[in-house]
N, C-alpha and C positions, 0 to 999 in steps of 0.2 A: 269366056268372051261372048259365046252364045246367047247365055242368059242376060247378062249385060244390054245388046242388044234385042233382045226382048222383051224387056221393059219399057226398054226408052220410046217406043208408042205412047206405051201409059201414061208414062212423066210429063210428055211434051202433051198429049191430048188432058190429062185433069190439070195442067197447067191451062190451056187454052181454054178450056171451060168451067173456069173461074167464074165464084159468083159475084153480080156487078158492086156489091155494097163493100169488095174488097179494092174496087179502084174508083175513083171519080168518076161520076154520073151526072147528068143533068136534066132527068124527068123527076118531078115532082113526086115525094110521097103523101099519099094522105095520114091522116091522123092517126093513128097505133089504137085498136080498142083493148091491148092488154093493160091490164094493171101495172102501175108504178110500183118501184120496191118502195117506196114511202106509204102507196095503197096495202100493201101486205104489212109492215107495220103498225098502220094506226089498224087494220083490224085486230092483228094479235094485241093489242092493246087493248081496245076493247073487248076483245074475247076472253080474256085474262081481268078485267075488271068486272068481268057480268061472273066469272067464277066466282071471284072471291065474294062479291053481293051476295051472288046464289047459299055458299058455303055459309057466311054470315047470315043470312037472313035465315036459311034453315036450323041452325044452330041455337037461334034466338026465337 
């Protein structure tokens, strides 16, 4: 029962400091400079199309 009581600091404090994008907020974010998972596609696309040129064209 001790231990029980010994945690429940814990639980209720990383409850209470929660971070804000897990409840509604009302300050604006700016624009995100990380890459979109559609940015990581079209480059493995082209990363994968400049291979097979490269393999291609060394070949020939």
């Amino acid at each position: 029962m001790k231990t029980a009581f010994a945690f429940l600091p814990l639980i209720i404090a990383s409850a209470a400091s929660a971070h804000e994008s897990f409840a509604p907020h009302t300050h604006p974010h700016p624009i995100s400079m990380l890459p979109d998972v559609e940015t990581f596609g079209v480059a493995a696309l082209v990363l994968a199309l400049g291979v097979i040129a490269f393999t291609y064209l060394k070949r020939g």
